[in-house]
Backbone as JSON, one array per atom type, in Angstrom:
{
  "sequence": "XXXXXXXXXXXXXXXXXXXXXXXXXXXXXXXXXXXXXXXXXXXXXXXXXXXXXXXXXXXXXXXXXXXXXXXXXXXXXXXXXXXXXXXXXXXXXXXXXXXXXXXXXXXXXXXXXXXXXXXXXXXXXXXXX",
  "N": [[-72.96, -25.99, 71.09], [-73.54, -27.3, 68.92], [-71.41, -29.19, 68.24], [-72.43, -30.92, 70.38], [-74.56, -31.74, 69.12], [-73.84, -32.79, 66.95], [-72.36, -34.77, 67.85], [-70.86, -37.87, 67.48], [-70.45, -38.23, 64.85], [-68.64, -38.61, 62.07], [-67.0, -35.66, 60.54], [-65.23, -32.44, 59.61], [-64.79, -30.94, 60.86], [-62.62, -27.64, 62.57], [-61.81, -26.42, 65.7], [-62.11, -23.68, 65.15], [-64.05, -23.7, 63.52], [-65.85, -24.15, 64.03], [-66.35, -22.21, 66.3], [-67.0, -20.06, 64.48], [-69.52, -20.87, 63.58], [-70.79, -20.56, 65.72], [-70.6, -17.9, 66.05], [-72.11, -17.23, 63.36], [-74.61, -18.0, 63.85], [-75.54, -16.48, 66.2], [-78.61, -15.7, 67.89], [-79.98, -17.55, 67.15], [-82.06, -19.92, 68.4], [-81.6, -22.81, 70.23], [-83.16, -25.07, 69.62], [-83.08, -24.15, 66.76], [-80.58, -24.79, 66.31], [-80.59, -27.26, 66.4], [-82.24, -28.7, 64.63], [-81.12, -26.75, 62.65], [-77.97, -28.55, 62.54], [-79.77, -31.4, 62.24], [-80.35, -31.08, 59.77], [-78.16, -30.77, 58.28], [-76.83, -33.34, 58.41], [-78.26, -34.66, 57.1], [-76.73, -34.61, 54.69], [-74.04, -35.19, 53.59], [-75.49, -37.51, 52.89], [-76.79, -36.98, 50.87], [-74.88, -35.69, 48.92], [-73.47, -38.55, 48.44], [-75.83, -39.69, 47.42], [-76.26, -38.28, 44.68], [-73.83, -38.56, 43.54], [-71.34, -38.86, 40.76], [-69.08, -39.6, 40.89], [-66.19, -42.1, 41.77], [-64.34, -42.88, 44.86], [-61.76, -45.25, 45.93], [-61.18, -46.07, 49.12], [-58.64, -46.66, 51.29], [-59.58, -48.35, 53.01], [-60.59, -50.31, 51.27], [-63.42, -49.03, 51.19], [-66.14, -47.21, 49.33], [-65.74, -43.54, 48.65], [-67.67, -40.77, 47.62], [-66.72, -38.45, 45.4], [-65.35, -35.84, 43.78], [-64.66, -35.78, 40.01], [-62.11, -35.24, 39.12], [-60.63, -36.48, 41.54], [-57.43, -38.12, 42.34], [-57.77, -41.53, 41.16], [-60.43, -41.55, 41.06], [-63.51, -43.11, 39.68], [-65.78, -43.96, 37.6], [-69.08, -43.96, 38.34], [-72.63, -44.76, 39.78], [-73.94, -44.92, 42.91], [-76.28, -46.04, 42.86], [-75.2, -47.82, 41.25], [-72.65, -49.14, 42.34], [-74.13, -50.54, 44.56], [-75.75, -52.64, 42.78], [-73.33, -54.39, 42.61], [-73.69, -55.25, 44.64], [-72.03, -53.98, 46.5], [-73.08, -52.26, 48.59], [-72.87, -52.21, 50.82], [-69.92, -51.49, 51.07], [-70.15, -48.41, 50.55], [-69.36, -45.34, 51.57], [-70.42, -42.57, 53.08], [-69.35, -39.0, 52.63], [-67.62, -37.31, 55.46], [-68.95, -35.06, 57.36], [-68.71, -31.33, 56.41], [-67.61, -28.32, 56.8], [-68.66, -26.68, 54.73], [-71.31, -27.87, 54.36], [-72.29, -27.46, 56.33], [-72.44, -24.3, 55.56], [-74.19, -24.71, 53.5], [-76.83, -25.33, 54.11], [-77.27, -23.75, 56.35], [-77.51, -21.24, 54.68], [-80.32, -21.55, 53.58], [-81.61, -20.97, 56.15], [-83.22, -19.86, 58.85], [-83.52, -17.43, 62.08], [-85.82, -18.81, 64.53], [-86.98, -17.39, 66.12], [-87.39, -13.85, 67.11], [-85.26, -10.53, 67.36], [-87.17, -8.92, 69.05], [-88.48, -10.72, 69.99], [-86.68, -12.19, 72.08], [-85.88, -10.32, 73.5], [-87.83, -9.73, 75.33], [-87.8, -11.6, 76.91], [-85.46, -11.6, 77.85], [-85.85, -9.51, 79.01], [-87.89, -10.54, 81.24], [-86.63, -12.2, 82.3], [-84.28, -10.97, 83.91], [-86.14, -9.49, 85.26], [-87.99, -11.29, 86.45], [-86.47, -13.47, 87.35], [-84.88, -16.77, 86.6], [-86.63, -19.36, 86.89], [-88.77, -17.81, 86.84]],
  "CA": [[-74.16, -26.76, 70.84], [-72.96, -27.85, 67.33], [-70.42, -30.39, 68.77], [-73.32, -31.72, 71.1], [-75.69, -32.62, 68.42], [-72.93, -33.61, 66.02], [-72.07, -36.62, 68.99], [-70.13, -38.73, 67.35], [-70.57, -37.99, 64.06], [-67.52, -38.07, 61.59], [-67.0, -34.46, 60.71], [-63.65, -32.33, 59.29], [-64.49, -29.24, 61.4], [-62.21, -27.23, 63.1], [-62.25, -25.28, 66.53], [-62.17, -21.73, 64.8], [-65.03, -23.54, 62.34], [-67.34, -24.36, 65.45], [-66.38, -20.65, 66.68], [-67.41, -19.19, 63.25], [-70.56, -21.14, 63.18], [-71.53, -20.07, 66.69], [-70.99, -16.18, 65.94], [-73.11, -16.96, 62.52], [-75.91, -18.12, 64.41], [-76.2, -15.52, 66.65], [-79.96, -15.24, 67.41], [-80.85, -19.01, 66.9], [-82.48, -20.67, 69.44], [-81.44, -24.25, 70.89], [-83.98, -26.36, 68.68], [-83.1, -23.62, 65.59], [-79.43, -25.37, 65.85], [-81.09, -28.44, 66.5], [-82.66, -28.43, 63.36], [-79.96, -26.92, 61.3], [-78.03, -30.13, 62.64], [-80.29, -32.23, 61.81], [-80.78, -30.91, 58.32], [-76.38, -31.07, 57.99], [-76.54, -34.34, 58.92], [-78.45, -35.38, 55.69], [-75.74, -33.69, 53.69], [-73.14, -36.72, 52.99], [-76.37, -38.6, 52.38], [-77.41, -36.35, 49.73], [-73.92, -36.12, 48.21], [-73.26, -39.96, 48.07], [-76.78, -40.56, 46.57], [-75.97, -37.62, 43.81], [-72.43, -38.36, 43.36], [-71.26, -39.32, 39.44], [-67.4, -40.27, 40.6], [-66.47, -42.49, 43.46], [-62.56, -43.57, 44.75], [-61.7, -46.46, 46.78], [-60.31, -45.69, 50.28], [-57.77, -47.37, 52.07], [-60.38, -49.39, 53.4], [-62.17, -50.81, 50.89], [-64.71, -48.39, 50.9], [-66.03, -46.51, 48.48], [-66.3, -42.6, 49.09], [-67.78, -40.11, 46.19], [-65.51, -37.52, 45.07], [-65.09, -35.1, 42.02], [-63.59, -36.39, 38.89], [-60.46, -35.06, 39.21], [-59.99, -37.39, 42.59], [-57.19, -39.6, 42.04], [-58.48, -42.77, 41.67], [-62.06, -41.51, 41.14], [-64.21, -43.69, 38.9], [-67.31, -43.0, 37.24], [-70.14, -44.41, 38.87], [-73.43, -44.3, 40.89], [-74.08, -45.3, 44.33], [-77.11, -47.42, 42.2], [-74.65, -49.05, 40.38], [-72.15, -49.83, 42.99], [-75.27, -51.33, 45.14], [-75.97, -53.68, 41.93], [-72.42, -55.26, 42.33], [-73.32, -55.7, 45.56], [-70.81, -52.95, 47.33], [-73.82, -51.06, 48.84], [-71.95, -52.15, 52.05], [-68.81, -50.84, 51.37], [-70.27, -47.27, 50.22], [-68.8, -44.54, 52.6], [-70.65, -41.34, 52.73], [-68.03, -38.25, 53.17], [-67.46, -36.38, 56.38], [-69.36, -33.48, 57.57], [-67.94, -30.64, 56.45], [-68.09, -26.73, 57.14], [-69.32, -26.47, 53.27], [-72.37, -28.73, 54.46], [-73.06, -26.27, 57.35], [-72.33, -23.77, 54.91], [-75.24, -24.72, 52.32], [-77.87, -25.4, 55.03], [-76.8, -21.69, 56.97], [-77.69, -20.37, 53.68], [-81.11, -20.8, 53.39], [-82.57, -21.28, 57.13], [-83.07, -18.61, 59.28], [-83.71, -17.95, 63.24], [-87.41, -18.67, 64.3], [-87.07, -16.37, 67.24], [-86.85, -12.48, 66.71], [-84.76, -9.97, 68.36], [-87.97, -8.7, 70.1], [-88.78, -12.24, 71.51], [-85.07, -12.67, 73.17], [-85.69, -9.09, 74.41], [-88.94, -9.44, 76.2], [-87.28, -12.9, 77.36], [-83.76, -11.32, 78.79], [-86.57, -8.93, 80.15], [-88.3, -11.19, 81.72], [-85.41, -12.81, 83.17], [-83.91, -9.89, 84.48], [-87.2, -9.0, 86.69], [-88.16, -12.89, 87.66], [-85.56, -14.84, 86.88], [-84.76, -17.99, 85.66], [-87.65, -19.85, 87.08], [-90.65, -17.06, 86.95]],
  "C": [[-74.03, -27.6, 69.57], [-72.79, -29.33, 67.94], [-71.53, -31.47, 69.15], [-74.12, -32.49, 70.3], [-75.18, -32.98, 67.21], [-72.63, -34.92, 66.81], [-70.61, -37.09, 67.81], [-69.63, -39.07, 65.46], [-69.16, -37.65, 63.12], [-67.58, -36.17, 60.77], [-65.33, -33.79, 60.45], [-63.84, -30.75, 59.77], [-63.5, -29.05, 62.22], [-62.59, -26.63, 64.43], [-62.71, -24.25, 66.01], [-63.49, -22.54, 63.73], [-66.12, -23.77, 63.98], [-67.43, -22.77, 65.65], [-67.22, -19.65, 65.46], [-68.8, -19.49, 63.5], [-71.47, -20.55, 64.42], [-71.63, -18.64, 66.56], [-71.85, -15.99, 64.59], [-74.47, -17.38, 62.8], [-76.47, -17.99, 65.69], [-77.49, -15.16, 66.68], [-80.64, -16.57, 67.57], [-81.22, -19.35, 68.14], [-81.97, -22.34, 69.43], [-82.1, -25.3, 69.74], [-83.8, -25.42, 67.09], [-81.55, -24.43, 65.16], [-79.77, -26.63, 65.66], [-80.93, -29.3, 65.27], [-81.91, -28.4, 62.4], [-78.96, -28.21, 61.64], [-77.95, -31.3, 61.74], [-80.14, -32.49, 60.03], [-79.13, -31.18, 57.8], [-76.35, -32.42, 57.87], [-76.91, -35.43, 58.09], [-77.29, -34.85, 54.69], [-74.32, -34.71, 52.81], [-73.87, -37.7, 52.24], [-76.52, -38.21, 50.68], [-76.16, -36.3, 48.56], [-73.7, -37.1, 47.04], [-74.43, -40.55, 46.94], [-76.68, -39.8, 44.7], [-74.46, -37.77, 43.13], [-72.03, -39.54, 41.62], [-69.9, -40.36, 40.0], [-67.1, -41.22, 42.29], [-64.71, -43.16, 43.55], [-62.31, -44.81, 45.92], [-60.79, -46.39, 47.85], [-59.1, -47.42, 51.04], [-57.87, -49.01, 52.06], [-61.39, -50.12, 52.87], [-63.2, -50.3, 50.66], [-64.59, -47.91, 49.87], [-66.95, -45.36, 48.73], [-66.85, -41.73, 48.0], [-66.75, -39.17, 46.73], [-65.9, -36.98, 43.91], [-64.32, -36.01, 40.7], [-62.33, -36.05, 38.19], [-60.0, -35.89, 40.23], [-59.15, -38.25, 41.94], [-57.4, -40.66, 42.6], [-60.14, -42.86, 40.72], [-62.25, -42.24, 39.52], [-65.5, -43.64, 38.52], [-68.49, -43.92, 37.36], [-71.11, -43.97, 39.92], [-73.6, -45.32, 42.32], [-75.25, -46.85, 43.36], [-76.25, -48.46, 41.77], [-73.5, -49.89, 41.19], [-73.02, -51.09, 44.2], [-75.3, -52.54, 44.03], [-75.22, -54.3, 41.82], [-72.31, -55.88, 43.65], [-72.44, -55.44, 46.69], [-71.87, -52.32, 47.8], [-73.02, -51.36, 50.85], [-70.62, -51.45, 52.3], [-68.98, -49.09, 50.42], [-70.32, -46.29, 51.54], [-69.28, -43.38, 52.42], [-69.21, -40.31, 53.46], [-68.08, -37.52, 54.84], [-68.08, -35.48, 56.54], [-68.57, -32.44, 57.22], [-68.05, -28.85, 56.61], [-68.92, -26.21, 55.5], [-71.14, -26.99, 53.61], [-73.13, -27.33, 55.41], [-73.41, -24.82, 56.84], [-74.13, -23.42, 54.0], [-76.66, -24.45, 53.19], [-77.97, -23.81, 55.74], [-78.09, -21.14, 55.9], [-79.45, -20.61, 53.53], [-82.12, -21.28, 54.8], [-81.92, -19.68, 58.16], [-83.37, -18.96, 61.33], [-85.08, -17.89, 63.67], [-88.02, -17.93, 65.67], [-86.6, -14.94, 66.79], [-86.27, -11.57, 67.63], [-86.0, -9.52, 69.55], [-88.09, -9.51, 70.97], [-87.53, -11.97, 72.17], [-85.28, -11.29, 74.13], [-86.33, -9.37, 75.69], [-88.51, -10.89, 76.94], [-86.33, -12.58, 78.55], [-84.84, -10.39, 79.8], [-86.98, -9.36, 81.43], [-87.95, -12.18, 82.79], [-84.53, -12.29, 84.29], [-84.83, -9.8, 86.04], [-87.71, -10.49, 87.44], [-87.44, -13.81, 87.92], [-85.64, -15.71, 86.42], [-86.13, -19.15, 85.33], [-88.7, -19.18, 87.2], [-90.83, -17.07, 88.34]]
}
């Protein structure tokens, strides 16, 4: 479900990191991944707009980074906008750290009881009631 509502989304996960993330959110419901997602998906944003150091890719762009990056130069996203680069500012990649931070403080908004009385429920009417 990850993958699905990542689409197209650049991203530096792994198989075994999708696998991890699906046995840590064990429990979640469909719109609880949704959600977390969604909330990942600001996470480059939030970076880029916080970011002190920034290095100049390949392509012209410019991605933030730490200030050990070589390359990295010490500036804000404001200030590269004021030269007129707010076009060539590259937020970073999704990364399992992102899914990481978000994990950490969201939870599942379904409880083992609900899923019970659910699988119950499923069991004796099935899928469609």
């Amino acid at each position: 479900m990850f993958k699905v509502h990542l689409g197209d989304t650049p991203h530096s996960l792994s198989e075994s990191d999708f696998e991890v993330l699906g046995r840590r959110t064990e429990g979640f419901s469909g719109s609880d991944v949704a959600v977390c997602v969604k909330d990942v998906l600001f996470e480059p944003v939030r970076k880029t707009q916080d970011a002190m150091y920034f290095f100049k890719t390949d392509g012209d762009m410019w991605m933030p980074c730490g200030s050990k990056q070589p390359g990295a130069v010490q500036t804000t996203m404001q200030e590269l906008a004021s030269k007129g680069l707010a076009s060539q500012i590259l937020p970073p990649p999704i990364s399992k750290n992102d899914f990481e931070k978000v994990l950490a403080r969201q939870r599942p908004t379904v409880g083992k009881k609900d899923l019970e009385v659910h699988e119950k429920f499923t069991k004796e009417f099935g899928e469609e009631g």
